[in-house]
Structures are given as C-alpha cells and as structure tokens.
C-alpha positions as CSV (number, residue, x, y, z in Angstrom):
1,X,0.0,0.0,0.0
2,X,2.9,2.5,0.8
3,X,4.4,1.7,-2.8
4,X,1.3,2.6,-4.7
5,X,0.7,6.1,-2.4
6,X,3.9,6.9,-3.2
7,X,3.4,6.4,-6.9
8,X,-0.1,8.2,-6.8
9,X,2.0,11.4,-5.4
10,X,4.6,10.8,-7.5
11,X,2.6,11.3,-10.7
12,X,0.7,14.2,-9.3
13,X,1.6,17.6,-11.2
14,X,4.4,15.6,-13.2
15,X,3.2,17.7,-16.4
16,X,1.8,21.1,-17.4
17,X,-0.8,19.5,-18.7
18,X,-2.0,17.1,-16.0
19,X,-5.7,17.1,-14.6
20,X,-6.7,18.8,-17.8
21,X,-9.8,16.3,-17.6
22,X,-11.3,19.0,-15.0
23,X,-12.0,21.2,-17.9
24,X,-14.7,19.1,-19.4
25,X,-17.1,18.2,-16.4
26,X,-20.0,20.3,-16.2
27,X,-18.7,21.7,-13.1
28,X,-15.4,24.1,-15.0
29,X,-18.6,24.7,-17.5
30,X,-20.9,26.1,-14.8
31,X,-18.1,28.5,-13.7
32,X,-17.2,29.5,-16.7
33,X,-20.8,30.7,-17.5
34,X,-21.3,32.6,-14.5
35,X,-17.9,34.5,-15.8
36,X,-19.4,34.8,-19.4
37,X,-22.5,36.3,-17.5
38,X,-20.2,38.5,-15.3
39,X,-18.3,40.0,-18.8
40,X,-21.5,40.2,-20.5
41,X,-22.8,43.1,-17.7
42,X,-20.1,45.1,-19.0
43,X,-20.3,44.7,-22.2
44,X,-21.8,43.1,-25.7
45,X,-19.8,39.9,-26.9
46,X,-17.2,38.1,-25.2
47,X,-14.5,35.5,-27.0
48,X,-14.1,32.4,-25.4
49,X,-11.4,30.3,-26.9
50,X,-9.8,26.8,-26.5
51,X,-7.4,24.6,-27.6
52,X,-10.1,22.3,-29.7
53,X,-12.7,25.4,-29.3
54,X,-15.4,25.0,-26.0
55,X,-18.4,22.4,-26.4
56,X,-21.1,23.9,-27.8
57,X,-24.0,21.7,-26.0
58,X,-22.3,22.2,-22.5
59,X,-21.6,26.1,-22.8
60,X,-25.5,26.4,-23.9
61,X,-26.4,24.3,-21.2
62,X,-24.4,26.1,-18.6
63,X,-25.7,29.7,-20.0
64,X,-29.5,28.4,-19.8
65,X,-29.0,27.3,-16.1
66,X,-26.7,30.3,-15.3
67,X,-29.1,33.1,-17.1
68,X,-32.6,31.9,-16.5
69,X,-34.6,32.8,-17.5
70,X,-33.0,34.8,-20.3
71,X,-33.0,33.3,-24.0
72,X,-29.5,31.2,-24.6
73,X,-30.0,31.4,-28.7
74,X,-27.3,29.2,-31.0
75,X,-26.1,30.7,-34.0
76,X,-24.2,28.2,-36.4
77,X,-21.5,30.2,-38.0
78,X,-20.3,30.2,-42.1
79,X,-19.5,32.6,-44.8
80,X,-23.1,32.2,-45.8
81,X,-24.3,33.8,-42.8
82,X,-26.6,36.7,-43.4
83,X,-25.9,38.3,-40.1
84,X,-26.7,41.8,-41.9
85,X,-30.5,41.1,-42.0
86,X,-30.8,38.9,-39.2
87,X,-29.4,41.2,-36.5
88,X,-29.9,44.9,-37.7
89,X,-32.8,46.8,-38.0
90,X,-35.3,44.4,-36.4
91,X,-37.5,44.9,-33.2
92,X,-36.2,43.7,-30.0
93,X,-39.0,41.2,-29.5
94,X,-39.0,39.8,-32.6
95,X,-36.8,36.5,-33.0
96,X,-34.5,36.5,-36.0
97,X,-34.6,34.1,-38.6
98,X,-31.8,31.4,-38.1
99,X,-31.5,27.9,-39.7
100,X,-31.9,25.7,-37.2
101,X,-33.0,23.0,-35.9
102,X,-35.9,23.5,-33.0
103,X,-34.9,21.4,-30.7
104,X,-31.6,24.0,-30.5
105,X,-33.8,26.4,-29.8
106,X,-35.2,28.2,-26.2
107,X,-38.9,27.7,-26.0
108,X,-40.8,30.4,-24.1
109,X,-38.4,32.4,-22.6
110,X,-39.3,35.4,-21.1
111,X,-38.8,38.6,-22.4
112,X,-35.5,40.1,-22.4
113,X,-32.2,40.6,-24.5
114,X,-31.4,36.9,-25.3
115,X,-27.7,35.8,-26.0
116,X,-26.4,34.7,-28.9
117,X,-24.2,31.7,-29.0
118,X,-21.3,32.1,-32.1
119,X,-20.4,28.4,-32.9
120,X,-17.4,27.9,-34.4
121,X,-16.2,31.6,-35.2
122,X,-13.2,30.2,-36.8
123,X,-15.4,29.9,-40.3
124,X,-16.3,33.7,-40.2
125,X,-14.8,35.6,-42.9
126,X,-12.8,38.7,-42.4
127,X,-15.6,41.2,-43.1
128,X,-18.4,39.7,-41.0
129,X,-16.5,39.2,-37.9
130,X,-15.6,43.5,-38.8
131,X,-19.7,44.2,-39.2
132,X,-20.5,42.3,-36.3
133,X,-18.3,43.8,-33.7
134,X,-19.3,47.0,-35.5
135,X,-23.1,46.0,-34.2
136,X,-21.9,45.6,-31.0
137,X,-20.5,48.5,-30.5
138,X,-22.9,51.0,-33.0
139,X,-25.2,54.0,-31.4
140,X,-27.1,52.3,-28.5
141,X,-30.6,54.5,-30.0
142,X,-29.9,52.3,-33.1
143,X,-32.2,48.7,-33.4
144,X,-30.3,45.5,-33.1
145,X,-30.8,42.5,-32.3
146,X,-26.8,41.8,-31.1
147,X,-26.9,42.9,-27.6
148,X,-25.7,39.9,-25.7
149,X,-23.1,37.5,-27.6
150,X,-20.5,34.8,-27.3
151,X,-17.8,34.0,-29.8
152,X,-16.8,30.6,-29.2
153,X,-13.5,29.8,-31.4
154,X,-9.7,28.0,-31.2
155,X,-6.6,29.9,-30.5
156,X,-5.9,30.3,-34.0
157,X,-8.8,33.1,-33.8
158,X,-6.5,35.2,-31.9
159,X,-4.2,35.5,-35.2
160,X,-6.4,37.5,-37.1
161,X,-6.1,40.8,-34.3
162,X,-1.7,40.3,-34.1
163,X,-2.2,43.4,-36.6
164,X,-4.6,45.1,-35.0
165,X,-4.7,44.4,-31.0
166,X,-7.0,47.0,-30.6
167,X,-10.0,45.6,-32.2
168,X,-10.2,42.9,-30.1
169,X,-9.4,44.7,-26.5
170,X,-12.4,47.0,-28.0
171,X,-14.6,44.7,-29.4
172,X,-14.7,42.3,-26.5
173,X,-15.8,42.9,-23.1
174,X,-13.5,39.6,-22.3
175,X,-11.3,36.9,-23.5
176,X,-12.2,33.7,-21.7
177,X,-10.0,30.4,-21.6
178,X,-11.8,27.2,-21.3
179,X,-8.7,25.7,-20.1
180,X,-8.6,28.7,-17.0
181,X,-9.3,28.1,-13.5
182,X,-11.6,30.8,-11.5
183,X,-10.1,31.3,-8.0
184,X,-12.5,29.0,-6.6
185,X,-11.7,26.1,-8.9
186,X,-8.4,25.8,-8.2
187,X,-8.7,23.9,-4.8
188,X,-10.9,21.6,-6.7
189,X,-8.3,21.1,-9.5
190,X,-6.0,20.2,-6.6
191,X,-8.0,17.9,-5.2
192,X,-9.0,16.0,-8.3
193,X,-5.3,14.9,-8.5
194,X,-4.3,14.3,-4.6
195,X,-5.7,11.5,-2.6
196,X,-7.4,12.8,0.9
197,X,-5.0,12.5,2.9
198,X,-2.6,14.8,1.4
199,X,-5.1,17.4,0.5
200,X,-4.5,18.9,4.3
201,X,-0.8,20.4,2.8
202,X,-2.6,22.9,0.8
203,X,-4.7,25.2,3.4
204,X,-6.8,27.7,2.5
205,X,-4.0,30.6,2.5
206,X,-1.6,28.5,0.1
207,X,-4.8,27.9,-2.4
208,X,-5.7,31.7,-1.9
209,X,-2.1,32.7,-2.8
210,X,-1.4,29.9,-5.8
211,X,-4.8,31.2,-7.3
212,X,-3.7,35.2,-7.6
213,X,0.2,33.9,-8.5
214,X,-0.6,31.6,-11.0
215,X,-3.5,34.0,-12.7
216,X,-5.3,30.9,-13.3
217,X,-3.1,29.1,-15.5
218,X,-3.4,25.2,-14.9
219,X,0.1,25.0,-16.1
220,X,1.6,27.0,-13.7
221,X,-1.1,25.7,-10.8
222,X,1.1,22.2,-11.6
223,X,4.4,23.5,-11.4
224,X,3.9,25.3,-8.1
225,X,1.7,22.3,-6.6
226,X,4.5,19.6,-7.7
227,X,7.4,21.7,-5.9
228,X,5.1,22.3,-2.8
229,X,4.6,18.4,-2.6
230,X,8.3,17.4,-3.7
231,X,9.5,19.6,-0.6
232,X,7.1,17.9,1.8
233,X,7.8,14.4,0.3
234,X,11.8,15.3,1.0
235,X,11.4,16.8,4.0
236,X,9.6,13.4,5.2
237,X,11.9,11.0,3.5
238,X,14.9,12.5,5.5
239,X,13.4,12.3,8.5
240,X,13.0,8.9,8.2
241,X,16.6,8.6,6.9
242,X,17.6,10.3,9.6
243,X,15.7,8.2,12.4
244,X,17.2,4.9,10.6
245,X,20.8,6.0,10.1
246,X,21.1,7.0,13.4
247,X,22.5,4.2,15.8
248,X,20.7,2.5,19.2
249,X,22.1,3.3,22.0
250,X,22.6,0.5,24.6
251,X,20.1,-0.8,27.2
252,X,22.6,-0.7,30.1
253,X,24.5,2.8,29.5
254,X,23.4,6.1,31.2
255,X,23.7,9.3,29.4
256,X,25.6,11.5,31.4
257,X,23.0,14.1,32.3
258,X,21.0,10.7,33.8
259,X,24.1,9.8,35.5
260,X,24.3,13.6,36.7
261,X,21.1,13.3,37.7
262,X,21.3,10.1,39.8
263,X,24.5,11.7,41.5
264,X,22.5,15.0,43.0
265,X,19.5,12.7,44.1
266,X,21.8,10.4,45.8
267,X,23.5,13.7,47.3
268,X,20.7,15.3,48.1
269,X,18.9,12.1,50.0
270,X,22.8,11.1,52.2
271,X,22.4,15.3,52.8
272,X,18.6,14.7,54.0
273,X,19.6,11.7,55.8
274,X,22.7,13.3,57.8
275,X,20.5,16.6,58.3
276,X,17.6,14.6,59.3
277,X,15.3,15.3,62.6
278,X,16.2,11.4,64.0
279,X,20.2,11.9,63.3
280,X,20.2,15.2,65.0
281,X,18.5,14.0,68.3
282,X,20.0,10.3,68.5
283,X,23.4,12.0,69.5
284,X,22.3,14.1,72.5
285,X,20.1,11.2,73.6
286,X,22.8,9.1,73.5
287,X,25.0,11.5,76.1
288,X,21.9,12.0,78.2
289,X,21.5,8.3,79.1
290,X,25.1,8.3,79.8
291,X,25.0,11.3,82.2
292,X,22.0,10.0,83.7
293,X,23.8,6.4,84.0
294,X,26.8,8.5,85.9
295,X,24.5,10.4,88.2
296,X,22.4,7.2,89.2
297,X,26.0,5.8,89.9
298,X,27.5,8.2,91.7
299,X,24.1,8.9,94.0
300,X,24.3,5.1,94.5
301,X,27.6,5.3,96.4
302,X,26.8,8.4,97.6
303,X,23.9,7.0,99.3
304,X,26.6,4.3,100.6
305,X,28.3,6.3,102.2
306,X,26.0,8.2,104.1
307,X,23.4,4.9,104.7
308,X,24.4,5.9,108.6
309,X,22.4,8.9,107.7
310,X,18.8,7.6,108.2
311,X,16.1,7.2,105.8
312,X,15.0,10.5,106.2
313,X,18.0,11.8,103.7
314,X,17.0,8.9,101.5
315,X,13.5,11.2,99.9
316,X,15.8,13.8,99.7
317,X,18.2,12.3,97.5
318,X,15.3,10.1,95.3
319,X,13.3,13.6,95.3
320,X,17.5,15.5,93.8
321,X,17.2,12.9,91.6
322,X,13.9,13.1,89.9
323,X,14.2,16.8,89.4
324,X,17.5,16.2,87.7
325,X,15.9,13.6,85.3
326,X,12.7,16.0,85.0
327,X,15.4,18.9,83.8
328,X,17.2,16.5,81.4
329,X,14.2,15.6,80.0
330,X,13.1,19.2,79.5
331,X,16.1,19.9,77.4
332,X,15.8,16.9,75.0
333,X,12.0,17.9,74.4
334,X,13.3,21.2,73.4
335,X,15.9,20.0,71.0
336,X,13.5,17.7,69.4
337,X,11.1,20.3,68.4
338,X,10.3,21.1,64.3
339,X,13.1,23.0,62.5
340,X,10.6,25.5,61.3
341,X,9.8,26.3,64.9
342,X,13.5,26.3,66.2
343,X,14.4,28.3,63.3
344,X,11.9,31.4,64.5
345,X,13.6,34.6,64.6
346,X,15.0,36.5,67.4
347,X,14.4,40.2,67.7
348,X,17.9,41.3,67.2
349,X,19.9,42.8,70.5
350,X,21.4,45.9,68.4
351,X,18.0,47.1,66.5
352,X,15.2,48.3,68.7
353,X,12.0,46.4,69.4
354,X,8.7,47.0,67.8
355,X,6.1,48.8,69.8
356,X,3.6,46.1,67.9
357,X,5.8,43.0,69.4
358,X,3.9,40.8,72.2
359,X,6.0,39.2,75.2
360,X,5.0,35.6,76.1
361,X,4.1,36.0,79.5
362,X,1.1,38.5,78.4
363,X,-2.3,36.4,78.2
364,X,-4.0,36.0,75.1
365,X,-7.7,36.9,74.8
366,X,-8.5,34.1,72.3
367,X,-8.6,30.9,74.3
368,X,-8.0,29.0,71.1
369,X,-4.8,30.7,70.8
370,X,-3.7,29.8,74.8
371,X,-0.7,27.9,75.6
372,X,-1.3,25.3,78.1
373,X,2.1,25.3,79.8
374,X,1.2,22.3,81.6
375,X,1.1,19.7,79.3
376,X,4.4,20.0,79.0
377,X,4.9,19.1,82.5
378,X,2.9,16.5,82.6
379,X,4.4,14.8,79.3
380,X,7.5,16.0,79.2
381,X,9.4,13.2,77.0
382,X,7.6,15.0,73.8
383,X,6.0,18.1,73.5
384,X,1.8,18.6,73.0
385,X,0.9,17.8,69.7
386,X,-1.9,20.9,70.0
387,X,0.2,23.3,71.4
388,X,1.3,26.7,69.6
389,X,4.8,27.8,69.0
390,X,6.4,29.7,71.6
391,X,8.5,32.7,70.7
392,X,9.9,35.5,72.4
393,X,8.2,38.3,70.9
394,X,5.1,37.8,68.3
395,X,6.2,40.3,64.7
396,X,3.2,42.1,63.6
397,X,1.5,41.1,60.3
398,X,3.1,41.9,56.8
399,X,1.4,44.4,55.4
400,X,-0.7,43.5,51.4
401,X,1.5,46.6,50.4
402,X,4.8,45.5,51.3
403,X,4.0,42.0,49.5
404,X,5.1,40.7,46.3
405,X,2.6,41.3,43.7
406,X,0.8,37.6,42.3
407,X,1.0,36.6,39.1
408,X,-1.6,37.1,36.7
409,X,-4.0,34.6,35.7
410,X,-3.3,32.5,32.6
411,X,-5.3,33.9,29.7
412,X,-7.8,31.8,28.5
413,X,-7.1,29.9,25.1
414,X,-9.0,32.0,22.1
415,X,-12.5,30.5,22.0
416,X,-13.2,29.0,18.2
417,X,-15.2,30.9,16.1
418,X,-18.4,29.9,15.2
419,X,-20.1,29.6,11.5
420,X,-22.3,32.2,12.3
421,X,-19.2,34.8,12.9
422,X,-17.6,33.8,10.3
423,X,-20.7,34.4,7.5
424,X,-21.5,37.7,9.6
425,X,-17.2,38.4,8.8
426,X,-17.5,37.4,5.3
427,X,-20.8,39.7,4.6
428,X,-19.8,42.8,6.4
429,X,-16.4,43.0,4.3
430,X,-18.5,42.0,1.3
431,X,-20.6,45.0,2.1
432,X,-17.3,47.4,2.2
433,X,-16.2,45.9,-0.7
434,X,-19.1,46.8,-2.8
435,X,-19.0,50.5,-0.8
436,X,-15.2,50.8,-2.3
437,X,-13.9,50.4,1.2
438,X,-11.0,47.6,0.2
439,X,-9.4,48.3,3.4
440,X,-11.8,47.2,5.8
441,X,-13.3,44.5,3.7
442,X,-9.6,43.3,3.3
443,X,-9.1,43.6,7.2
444,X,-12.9,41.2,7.9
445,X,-11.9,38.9,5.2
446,X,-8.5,38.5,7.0
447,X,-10.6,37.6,10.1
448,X,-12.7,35.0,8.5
449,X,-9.6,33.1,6.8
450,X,-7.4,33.0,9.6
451,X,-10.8,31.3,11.2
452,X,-10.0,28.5,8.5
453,X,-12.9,30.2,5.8
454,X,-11.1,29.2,2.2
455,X,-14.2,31.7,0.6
456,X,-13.0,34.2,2.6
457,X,-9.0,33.9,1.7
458,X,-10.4,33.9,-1.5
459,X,-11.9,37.1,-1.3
460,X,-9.1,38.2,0.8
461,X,-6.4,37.9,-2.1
462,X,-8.9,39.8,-4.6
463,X,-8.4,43.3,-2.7
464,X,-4.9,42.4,-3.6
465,X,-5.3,41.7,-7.3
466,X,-5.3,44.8,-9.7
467,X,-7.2,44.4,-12.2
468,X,-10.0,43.0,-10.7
469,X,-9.7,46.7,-8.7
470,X,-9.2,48.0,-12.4
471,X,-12.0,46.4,-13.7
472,X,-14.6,47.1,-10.6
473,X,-13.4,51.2,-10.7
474,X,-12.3,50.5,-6.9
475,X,-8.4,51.1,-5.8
476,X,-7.6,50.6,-2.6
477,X,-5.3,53.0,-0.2
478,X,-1.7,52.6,-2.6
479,X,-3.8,53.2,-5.4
C-alpha cells in the first residue's frame, strides 16, 4: 500500500498538462458561464477560446442554467451567414430568422435581450466578424438585435487581431479560456489529483495565494503544486533517513545528564539523611543516658556512704534525683522540636524592638490561641501535639503593600469561532467591498480566513489583485 501512495504522489503535477480532464465536467462549465455572465454586464460579446474550441452543448447548457430565464439562442457560424439582415434593424422582440433545428432552440423564454451563442467563429470571414463587432459596438438608439453574444473559437482566432490588437481589447468585453481556473476552482483542480489524505498540505492561504500567482493558469497551478509536494515528500523521507541512520544506543549505558542526575538525588537524600530530625536528636540522647547512668552511679555510692544517715535523707536524694531527670528531660524535648519552629527569629539585640511586638508571658484573649504550659509538664518526653509555638516576641502582620505582587492569571485559550461569525465576517467585508472600502473589507476577510474560511481567503487575495480593482473602478489606499 505505501508503494502505490507513493506512486499516486509521484505522478501528481508531473506535467503542465495534467488534470486537464477537469475542464470538461459540467462543473469548469458552470463557472465558466457565470464568468461569461459576469463580462457580458459590461459589455456586448465576449471570446471564449480553447485549444479544440469549448463544447457547444455544455456552454448552452451552462448559459440556460446560469441566465434563467433569459433566452440562450445558437447561431451556427459560415461565410453564408446573413448576419446583416438577421441582427440589424429588427424589433427587439421579434426573434431572427436562423437555420436551425428546434430542438436548438429556447422555448418560451421570457422577455428580455437573449444571448447569442457564435459556434465555431473560426469559419467567419474577415468582413463579418468586422460588421459584427461594429453591431456591438454601433449608437445604442440604433435597433439590433446583437446585444448579448458569445464567440466561441480556437486559438488560432487570436491571429487575425496580431495586426490590429486594438479591435479585439475594444470589441470584447472579455477573452475567456476554457482551459482557465476561476479562483474557486483551483482547490478543486487540486484535489482532483491528490488522494485525501494529502489534500491537508494545501490550506486555505496556500490555495488563496497559488490562485492570484498563478493568474489561473493550470500549467503553472502544476508547477507550483509539484514543488510544494516534492518539498514535503523530502522533508519526510529525510526524517525517516535520519531516524534509521542514526544508531541504538545500549540498554545498560546512562547518558551523562541521567548519571548527573542520579548523582545529585543520591547527594541530596545522604544530605537529608545526615541533616535529618532522628540523626540530630539520636546524639544528645545518646550522652543524656550516659549522664544520667553516671548520676544514678554516683548517687548510688553516695547514698553508701552516708546509709548511717537515716532514711530521712533517703526522699531527699530520690526527690535531687527526679528533678535532675525532670530537667534533662526538659532539654531533650526542646531540642527535638520542628526545624521550622527552632528556626523562629530572634528580635535582634542591636536594632530596637517594635512597639507592635507581644511578650509571652502577656495572656492571650482568644482561648483557642492559649498555651497550656502544663502539658508540658505532665508529658514531658515530647512536647503537645496541639500546642502553639512559643517565641519571644510575636512580629506584627506583613502588610498587602509591602507583598510581592501575584501573578496574573493564565489567559484563557482563544474561544473558536463559530459559523455564524464567520458568515456575519465574510458579509460585512463583502458589504465594504461593494461601498469601495477595500481596506476594511480586506481587514474582515483576514478575520474570517485565519478562522480557517477558504471563501474568505479567496476574497481576501482579490483586494490584492489589480485588475479585478481596475476592472470594478475600486483602488484601494496605494492606489
């Protein structure tokens, strides 16, 4: 399956002349008669040329669909063609007199300049295609018939005005190419020769820009697809190279930033360890018991050597010897309290004391907040497991202005926009654009593409194109 994909892209855009089949569905036909239409509102005939000449039946077909319900009216062209008496001097409602069959024919049309379909121009002699073009272009007060009409002809047509240019930019409203792409048929000429899942490399900005650069020349919509699609093919296939060219590393081996790594945690946890709450109290319990051991000996002979004494000095000594073991005990509940609450600070001997500051031994109004001193007394081998911190002085409360400002908020991610906004976008820059504004239709056409609207990019790269500002009288703010 990979073999074939690759083969399928492979031959995609290989010649100028590939997915030329486009230009004979009735699809390219449709568009191209809503751009006859669009040349006919400025204008009497239009030339539409091709490399065999366009298909008669289709362009008909495409006009009647297009221009209902105007009259679509073809005109079989000769040298015998008496287009003197057929189109001048006759009454607009009245049909001329043509040689055809019926069935060619438009059958009750309404009422309204119908247009004239010139098959196969190529056989008109010299002198008619001059009197005809000479109709079209005569006093409008005069009679005729030739309002509305299409010239369909080969390129070879195009020879007879290399003398005389002029005649054929004034005689024709347009020249129309039936092998020419309209901007919006150019992602569909694209897709007609990419499976789907390569149609994603050409977004709606790339189509946009290869339909203004390439003016609609199918040739040169190949060329600049093919290098588009080479690039992302090579870019892919030396990935790939890459990733296979470059060689496993072994199982067992550590990088040496994993090894770095490993090295600081195993610092960090024997720096932990040595630093740790049970390694900083084991040591001074230690030397208590041994003190204590030393005490309890030397009271024993003590107590030896004054047995002749009498019992009575025998509380004394037991009663010495609890209240040494009561103030050793003290100490060691004192070391083994939390760093965070051994590590309160001081008020400094050489700086003077804040008139907030509290002293211990003043009584709290809060009883939640009370110290119960006497538990402890009563437990003295660890301290209360409810009872506050004791400091020497209690520091007033940082003021909010004195703080370090917070961070702000992450911002949201940018909500999608719906269809809705986007056709609301797309009509309020067409409505500048038919004011003459191209600047702010440009600048809501912009906001609809980068939405993912390819209409819109469309519309967004005609502000850019000259002569379709030329041809609608608009400029925008260079021009």
């Amino acid at each position: 399956m990979k073999v074939e994909n690759t083969t399928v892209l492979t031959d995609a855009f290989s010649a100028p002349e590939s997915g030329f089949d486009y230009f004979a569905t009735p699809e390219h036909y449709e568009q191209l008669a809503r751009a006859i239409l669009d040349a006919l509102c400025r204008g009497r005939l239009v030339l539409v040329t091709g490399d065999a000449g366009p298909d008669l039946q289709m362009v008909a077909e495409a006009l009647r669909t297009a221009a209902a319900p105007r009259q679509v009216t073809e005109v079989p062209c000769s040298p015998e063609l008496d287009h003197k008496e057929q189109f001048r001097h006759t009454s607009p409602d009245q049909e001329p007199a043509l040689d055809v069959a019926p069935a060619a024919r438009t059958r009750n049309a309404a009422p309204g300049s119908p247009i004239y379909l010139f098959d196969d121009a190529d056989r008109l002699s010299e002198a008619q295609v001059k009197d005809l073009l000479e109709m079209a272009q005569g006093d409008p007060a005069e009679v005729t018939r030739l309002q509305a009409g299409v010239f369909l002809a080969s390129r070879a047509f195009l020879d007879r005005f290399k003398s005389s240019p002029d005649i054929l930019k004034d005689g024709f409203a347009a020249h129309l190419g039936v092998q020419h792409l309209e901007r919006d048929e150019v992602e569909v000429f694209i897709r007609r020769q990419l499976p789907a899942e390569r149609v994603s490399l050409f977004t709606a900005q790339r189509i946009a820009l290869m339909a203004l650069t390439s003016g609609g020349d199918p040739a040169a919509v190949n060329r600049i697809a093919r290098r588009m699609l080479e690039s992302e093919l090579g870019a892919s296939e030396d990935t790939r190279a890459a990733r296979r060219s470059r060689p496993p590393e072994p199982f067992a081996k550590k990088s040496d930033a994993v090894e770095q790594r490993s090295a600081a945690a195993h610092t960090a946890s024997s720096g932990e360890s040595e630093q740790s709450p049970g390694s900083r109290f084991e040591r001074p319990r230690h030397g208590s018991v041994l003190r204590l051991a030393a005490i309890a000996i030397g009271m024993a002979a003590l107590w030896l050597i004054i047995g002749a004494v009498g019992s009575q000095r025998l509380d004394s000594v037991i009663a010495v010897i609890r209240h040494h073991l009561s103030l050793e005990n003290n100490g060691n509940a004192a070391q083994a309290e939390p760093p965070a609450r051994a590590a309160t600070a001081l008020p400094s001997l050489t700086t003077p004391v804040s008139p907030y500051q509290v002293t211990t031994n003043a009584a709290s109004s809060d009883p939640t907040t009370a110290v119960d001193r006497g538990a402890d007394i009563g437990a003295p081998g660890r301290p209360a497991a409810d009872a506050a911190p004791i400091s020497s002085a209690v520091q007033p409360p940082v003021s909010e202005s004195s703080a370090l400002p917070l961070p702000a908020p992450p911002t949201p991610p940018a909500s999608q926009v719906s269809v809705a906004e986007i056709a609301a976008l797309t009509a309020r820059g067409d409505a500048f654009l038919k004011a003459g504004d191209i600047a702010s239709a440009r600048a809501f056409f912009e906001r609809a593409a980068n939405a993912g609207d390819r209409s819109a990019a469309i519309r967004m790269a005609v502000t850019f194109d000259r002569a379709f500002l030329d041809r609608a009288r608009m400029h925008s703010l260079r021009g």
